[in-house]
NUBA-233844 format. One record per residue: residue number from 1; y, x, z of N, C-alpha, C in turn; residue in three letters. Coordinates in steps of 0.1 Angstrom, whole numbers. Layout:
BEGIN
<atom><seq>NUM</seq><n_c2>Y</n_c2><n_c1>X</n_c1><n_c3>Z</n_c3><ca_c2>Y</ca_c2><ca_c1>X</ca_c1><ca_c3>Z</ca_c3><c_c2>Y</c_c2><c_c1>X</c_c1><c_c3>Z</c_c3><type>Ala</type></atom>
...
//
This chain:
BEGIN
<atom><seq>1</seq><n_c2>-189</n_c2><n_c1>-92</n_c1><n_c3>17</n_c3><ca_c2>-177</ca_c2><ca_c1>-100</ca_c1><ca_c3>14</ca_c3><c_c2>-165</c_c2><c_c1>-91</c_c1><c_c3>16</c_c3><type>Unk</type></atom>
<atom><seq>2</seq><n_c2>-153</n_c2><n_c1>-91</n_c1><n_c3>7</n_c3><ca_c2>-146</ca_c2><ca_c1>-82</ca_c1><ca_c3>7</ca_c3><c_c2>-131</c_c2><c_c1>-90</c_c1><c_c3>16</c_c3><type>Unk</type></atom>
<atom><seq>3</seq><n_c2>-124</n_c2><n_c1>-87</n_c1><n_c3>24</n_c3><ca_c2>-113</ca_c2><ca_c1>-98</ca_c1><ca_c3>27</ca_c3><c_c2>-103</c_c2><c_c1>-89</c_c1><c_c3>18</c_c3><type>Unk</type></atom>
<atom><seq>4</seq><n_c2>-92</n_c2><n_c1>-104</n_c1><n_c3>14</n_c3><ca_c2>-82</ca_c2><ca_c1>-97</ca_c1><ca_c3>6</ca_c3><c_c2>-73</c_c2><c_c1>-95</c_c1><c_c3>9</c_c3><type>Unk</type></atom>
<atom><seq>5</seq><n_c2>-71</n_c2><n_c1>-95</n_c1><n_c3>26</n_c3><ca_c2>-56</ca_c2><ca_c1>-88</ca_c1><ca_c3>31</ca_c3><c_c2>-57</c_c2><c_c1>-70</c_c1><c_c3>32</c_c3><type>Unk</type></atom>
<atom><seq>6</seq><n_c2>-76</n_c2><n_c1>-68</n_c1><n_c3>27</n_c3><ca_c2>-76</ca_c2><ca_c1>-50</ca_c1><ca_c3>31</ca_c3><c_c2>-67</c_c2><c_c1>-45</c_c1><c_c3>16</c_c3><type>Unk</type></atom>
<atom><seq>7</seq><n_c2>-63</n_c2><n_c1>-34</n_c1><n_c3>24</n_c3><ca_c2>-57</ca_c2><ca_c1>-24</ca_c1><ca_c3>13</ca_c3><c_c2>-66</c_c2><c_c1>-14</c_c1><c_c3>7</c_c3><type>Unk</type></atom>
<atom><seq>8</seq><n_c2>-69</n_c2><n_c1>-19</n_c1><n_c3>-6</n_c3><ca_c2>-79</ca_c2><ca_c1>-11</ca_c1><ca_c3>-15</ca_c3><c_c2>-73</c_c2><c_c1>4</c_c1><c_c3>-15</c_c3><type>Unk</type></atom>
<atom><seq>9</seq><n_c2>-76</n_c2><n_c1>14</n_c1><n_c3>-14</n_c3><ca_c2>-71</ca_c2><ca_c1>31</ca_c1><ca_c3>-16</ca_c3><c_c2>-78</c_c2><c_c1>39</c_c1><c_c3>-26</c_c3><type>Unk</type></atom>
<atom><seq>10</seq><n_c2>-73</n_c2><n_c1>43</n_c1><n_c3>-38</n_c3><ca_c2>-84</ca_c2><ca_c1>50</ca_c1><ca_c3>-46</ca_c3><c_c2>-77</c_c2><c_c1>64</c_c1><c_c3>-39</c_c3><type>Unk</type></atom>
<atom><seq>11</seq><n_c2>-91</n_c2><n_c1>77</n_c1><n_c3>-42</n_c3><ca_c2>-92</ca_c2><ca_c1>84</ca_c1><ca_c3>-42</ca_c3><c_c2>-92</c_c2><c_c1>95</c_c1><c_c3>-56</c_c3><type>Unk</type></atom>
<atom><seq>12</seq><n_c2>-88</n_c2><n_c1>107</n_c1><n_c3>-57</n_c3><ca_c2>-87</ca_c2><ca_c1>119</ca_c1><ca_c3>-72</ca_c3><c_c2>-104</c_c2><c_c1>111</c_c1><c_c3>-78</c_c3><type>Unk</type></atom>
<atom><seq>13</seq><n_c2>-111</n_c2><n_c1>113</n_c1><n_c3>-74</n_c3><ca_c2>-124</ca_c2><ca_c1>108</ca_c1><ca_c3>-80</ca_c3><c_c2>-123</c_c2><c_c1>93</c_c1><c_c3>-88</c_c3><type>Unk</type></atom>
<atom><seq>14</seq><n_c2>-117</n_c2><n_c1>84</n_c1><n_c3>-79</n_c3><ca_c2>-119</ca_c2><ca_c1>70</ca_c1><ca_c3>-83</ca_c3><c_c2>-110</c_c2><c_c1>70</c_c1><c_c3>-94</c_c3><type>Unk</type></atom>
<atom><seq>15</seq><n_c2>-97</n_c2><n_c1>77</n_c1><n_c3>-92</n_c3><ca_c2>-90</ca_c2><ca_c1>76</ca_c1><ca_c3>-106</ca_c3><c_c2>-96</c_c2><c_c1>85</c_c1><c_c3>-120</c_c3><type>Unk</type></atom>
<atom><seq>16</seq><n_c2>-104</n_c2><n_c1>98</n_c1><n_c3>-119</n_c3><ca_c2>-108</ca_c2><ca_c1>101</ca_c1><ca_c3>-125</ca_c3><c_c2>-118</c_c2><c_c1>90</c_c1><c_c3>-134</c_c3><type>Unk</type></atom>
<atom><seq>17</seq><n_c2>-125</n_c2><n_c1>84</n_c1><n_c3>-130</n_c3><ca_c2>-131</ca_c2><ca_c1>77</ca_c1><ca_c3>-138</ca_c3><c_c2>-127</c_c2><c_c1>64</c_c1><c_c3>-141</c_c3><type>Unk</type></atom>
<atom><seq>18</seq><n_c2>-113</n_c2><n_c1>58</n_c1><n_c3>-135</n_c3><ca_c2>-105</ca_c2><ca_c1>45</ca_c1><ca_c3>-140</ca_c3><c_c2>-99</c_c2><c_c1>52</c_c1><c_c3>-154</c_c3><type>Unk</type></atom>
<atom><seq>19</seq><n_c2>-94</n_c2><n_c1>64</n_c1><n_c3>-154</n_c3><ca_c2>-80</ca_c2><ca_c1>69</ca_c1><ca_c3>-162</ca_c3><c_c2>-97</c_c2><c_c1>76</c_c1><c_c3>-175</c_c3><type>Unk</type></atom>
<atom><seq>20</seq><n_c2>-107</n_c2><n_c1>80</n_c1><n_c3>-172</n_c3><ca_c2>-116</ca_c2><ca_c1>86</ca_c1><ca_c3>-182</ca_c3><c_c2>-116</c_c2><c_c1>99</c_c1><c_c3>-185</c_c3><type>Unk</type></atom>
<atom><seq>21</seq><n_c2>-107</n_c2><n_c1>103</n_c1><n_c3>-172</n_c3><ca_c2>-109</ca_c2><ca_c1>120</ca_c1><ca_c3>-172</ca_c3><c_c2>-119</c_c2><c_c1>130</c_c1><c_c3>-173</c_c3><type>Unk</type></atom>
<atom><seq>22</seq><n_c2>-120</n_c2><n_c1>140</n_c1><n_c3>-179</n_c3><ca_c2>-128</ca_c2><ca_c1>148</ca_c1><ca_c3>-179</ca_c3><c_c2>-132</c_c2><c_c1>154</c_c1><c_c3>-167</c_c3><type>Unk</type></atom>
<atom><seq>23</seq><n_c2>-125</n_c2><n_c1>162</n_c1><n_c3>-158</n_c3><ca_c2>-124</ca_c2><ca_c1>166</ca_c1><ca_c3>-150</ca_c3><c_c2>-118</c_c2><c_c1>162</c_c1><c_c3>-134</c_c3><type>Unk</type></atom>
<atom><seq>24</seq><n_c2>-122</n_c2><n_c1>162</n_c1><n_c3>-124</n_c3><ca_c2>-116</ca_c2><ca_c1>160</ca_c1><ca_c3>-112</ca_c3><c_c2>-103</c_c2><c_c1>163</c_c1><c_c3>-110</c_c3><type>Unk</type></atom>
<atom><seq>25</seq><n_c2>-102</n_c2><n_c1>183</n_c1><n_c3>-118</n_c3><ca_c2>-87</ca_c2><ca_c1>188</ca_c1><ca_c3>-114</ca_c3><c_c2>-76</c_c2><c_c1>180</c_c1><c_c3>-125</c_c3><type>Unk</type></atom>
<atom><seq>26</seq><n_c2>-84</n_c2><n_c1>172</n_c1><n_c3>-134</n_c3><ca_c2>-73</ca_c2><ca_c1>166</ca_c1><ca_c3>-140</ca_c3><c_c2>-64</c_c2><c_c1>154</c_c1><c_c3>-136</c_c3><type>Unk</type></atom>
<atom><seq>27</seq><n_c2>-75</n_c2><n_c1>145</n_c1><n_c3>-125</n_c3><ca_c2>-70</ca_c2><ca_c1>136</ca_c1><ca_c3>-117</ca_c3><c_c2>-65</c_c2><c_c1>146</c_c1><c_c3>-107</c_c3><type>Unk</type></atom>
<atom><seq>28</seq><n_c2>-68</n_c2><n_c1>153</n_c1><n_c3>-101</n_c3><ca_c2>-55</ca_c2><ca_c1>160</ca_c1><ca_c3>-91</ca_c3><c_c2>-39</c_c2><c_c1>166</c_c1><c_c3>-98</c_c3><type>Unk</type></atom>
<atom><seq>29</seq><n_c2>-41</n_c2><n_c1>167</n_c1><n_c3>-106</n_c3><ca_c2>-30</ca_c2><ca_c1>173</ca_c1><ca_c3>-115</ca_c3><c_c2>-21</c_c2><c_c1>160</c_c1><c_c3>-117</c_c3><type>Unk</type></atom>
<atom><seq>30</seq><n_c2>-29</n_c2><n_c1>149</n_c1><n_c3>-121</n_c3><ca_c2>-23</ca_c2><ca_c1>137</ca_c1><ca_c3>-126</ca_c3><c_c2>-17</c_c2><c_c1>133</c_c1><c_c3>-113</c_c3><type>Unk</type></atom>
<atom><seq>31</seq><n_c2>-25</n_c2><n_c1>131</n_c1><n_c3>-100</n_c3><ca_c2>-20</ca_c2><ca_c1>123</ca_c1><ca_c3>-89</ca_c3><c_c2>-6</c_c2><c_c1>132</c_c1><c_c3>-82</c_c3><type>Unk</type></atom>
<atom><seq>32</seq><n_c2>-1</n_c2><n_c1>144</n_c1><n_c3>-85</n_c3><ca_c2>5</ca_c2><ca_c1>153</ca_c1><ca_c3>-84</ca_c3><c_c2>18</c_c2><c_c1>149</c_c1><c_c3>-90</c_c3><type>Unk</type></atom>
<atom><seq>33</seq><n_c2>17</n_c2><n_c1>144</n_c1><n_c3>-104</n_c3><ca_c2>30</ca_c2><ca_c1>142</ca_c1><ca_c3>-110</ca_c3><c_c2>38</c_c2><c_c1>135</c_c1><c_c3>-100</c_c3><type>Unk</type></atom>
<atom><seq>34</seq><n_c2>50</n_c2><n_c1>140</n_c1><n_c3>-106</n_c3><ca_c2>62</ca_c2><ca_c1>134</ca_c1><ca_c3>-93</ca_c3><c_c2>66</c_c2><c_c1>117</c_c1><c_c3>-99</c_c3><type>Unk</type></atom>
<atom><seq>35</seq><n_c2>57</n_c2><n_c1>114</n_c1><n_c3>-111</n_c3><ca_c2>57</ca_c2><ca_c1>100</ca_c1><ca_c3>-118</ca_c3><c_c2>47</c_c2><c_c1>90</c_c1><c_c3>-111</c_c3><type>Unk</type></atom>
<atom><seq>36</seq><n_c2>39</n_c2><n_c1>98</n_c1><n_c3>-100</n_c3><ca_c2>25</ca_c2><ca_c1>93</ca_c1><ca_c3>-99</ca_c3><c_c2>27</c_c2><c_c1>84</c_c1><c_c3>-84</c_c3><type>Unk</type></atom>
<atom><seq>37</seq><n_c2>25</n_c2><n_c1>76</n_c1><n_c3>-82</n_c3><ca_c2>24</ca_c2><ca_c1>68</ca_c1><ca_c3>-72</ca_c3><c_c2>15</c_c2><c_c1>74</c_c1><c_c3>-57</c_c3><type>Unk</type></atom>
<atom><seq>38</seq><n_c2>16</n_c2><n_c1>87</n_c1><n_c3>-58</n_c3><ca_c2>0</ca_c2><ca_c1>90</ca_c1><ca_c3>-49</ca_c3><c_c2>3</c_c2><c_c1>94</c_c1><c_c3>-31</c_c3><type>Unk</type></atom>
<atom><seq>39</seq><n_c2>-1</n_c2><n_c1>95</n_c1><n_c3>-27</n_c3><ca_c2>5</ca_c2><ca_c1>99</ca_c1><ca_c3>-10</ca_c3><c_c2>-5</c_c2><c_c1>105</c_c1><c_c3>-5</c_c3><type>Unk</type></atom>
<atom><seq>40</seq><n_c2>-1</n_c2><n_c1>113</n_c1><n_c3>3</n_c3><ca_c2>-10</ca_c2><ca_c1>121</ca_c1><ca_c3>12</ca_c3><c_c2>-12</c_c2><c_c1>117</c_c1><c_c3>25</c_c3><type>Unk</type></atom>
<atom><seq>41</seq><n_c2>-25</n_c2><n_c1>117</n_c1><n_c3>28</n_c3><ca_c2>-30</ca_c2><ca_c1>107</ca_c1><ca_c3>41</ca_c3><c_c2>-41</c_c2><c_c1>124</c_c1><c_c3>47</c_c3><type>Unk</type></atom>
<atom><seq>42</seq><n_c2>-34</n_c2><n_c1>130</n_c1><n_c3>51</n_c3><ca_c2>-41</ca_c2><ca_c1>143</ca_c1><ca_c3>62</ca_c3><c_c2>-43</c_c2><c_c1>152</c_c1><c_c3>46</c_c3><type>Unk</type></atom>
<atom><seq>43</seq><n_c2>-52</n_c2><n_c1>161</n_c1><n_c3>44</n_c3><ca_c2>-50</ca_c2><ca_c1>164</ca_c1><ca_c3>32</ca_c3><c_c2>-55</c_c2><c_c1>162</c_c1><c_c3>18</c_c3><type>Unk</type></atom>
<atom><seq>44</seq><n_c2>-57</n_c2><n_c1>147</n_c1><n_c3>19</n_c3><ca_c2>-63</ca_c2><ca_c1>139</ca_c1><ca_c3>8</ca_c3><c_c2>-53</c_c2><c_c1>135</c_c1><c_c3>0</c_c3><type>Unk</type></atom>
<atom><seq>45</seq><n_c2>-50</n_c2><n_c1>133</n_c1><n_c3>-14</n_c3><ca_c2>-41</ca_c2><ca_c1>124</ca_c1><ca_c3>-21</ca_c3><c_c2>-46</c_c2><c_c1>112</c_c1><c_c3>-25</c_c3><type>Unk</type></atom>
<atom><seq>46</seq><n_c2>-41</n_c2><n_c1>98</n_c1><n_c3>-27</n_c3><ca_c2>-47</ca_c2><ca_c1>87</ca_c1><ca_c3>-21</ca_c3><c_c2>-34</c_c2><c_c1>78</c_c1><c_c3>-30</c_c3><type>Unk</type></atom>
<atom><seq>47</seq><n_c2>-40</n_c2><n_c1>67</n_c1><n_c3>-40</n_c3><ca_c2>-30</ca_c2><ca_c1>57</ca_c1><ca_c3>-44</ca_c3><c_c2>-36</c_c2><c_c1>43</c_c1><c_c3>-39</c_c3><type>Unk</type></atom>
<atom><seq>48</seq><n_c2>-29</n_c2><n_c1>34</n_c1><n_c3>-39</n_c3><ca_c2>-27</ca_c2><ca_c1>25</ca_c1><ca_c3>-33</ca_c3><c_c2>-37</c_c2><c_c1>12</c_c1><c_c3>-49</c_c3><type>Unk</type></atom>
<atom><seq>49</seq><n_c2>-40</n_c2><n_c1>2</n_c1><n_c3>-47</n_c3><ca_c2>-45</ca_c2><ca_c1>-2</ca_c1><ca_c3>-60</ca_c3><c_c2>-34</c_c2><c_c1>-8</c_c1><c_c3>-65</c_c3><type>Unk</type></atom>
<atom><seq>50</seq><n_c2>-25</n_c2><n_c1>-11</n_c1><n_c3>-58</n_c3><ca_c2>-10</ca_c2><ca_c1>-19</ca_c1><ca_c3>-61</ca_c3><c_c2>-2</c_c2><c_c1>-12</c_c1><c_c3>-72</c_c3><type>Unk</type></atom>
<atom><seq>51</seq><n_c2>0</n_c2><n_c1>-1</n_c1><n_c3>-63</n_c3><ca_c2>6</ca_c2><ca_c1>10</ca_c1><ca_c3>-69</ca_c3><c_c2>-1</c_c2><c_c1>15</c_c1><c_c3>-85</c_c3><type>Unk</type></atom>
<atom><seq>52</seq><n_c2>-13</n_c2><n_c1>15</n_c1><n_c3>-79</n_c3><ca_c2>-17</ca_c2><ca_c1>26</ca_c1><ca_c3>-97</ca_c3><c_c2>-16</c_c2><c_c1>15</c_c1><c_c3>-101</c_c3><type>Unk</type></atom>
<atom><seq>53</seq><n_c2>-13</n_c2><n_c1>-1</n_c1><n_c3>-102</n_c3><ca_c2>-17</ca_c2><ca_c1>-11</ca_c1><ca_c3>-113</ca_c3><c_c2>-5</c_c2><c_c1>-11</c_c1><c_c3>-120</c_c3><type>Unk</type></atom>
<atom><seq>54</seq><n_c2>11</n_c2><n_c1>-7</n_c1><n_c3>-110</n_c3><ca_c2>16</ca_c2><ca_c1>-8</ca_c1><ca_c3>-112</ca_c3><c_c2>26</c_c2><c_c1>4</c_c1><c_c3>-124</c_c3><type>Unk</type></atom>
<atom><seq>55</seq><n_c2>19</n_c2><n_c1>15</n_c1><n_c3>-115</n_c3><ca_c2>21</ca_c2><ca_c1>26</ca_c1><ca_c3>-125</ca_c3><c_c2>16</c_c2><c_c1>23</c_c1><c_c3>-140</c_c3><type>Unk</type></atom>
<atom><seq>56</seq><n_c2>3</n_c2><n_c1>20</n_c1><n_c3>-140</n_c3><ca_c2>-1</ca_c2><ca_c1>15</ca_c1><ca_c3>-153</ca_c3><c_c2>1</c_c2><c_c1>13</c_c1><c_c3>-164</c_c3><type>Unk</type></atom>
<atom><seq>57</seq><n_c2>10</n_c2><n_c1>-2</n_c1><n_c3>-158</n_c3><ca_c2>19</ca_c2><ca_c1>-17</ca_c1><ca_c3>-165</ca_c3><c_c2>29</c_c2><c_c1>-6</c_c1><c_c3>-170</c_c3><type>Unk</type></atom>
<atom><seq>58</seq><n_c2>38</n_c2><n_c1>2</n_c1><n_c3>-163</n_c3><ca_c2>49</ca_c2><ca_c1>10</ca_c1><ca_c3>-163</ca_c3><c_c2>46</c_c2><c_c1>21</c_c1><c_c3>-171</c_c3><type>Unk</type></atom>
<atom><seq>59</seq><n_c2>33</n_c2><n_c1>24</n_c1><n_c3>-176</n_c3><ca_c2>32</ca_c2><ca_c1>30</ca_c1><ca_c3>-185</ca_c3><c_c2>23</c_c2><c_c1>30</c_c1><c_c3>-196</c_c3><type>Unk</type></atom>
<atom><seq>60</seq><n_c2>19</n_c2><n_c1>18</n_c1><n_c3>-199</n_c3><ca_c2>8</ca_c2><ca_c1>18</ca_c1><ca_c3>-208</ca_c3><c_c2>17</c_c2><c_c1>20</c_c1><c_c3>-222</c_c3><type>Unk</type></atom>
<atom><seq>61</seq><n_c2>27</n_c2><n_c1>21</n_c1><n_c3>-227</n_c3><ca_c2>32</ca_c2><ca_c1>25</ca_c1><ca_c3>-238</ca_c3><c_c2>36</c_c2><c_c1>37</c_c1><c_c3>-241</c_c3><type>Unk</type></atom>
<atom><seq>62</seq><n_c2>42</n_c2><n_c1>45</n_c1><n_c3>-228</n_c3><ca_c2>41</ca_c2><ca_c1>61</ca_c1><ca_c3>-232</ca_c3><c_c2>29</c_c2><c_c1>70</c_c1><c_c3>-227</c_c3><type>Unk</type></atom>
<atom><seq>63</seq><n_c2>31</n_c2><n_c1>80</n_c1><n_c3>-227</n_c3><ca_c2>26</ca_c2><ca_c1>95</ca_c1><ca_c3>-226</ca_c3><c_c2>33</c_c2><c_c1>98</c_c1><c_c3>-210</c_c3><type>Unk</type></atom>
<atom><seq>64</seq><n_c2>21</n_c2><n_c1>106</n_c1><n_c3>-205</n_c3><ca_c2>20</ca_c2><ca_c1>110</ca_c1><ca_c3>-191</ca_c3><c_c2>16</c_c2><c_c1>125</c_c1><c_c3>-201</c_c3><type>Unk</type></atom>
<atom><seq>65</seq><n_c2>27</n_c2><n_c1>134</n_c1><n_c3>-194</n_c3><ca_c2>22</ca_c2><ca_c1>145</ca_c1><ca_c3>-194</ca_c3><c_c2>20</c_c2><c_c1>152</c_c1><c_c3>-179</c_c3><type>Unk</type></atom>
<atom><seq>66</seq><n_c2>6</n_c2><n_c1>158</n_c1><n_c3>-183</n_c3><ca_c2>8</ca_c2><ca_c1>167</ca_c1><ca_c3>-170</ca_c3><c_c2>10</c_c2><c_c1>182</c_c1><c_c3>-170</c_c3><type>Unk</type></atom>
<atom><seq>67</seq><n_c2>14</n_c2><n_c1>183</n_c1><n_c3>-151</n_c3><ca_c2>21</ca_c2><ca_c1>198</ca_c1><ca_c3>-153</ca_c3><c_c2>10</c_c2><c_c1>204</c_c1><c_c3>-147</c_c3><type>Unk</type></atom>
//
């Protein structure tokens, strides 16, 4: 049973296969953009599920480039 006050945290991995990335360094690349919702928790980068839903919404009509 999952309680819903926990805060879900994806990891470069877990968005690699939400987003259908080819590669892992592409979800680190992506969670890097200064567009990207992502935070660093020791030396992991880490989004929130709130966040990337929100990022999303906020971008499902354009182009995310990465650098």
């Amino acid at each position: 049973m999952v309680d819903d006050d926990v805060l879900t945290i994806y990891g470069a991995a877990d968005v690699q296969k939400i987003f259908g990335l080819g590669s892992i360094d592409s979800a680190y690349r992506l969670m890097r953009c200064p567009s990207f919702p992502s935070m660093k928790i020791g030396k992991a980068l880490r989004v929130t599920k709130d966040n990337l839903i929100k990022f999303i919404e906020a971008n499902s009509t354009g182009t995310i480039v990465l650098e």
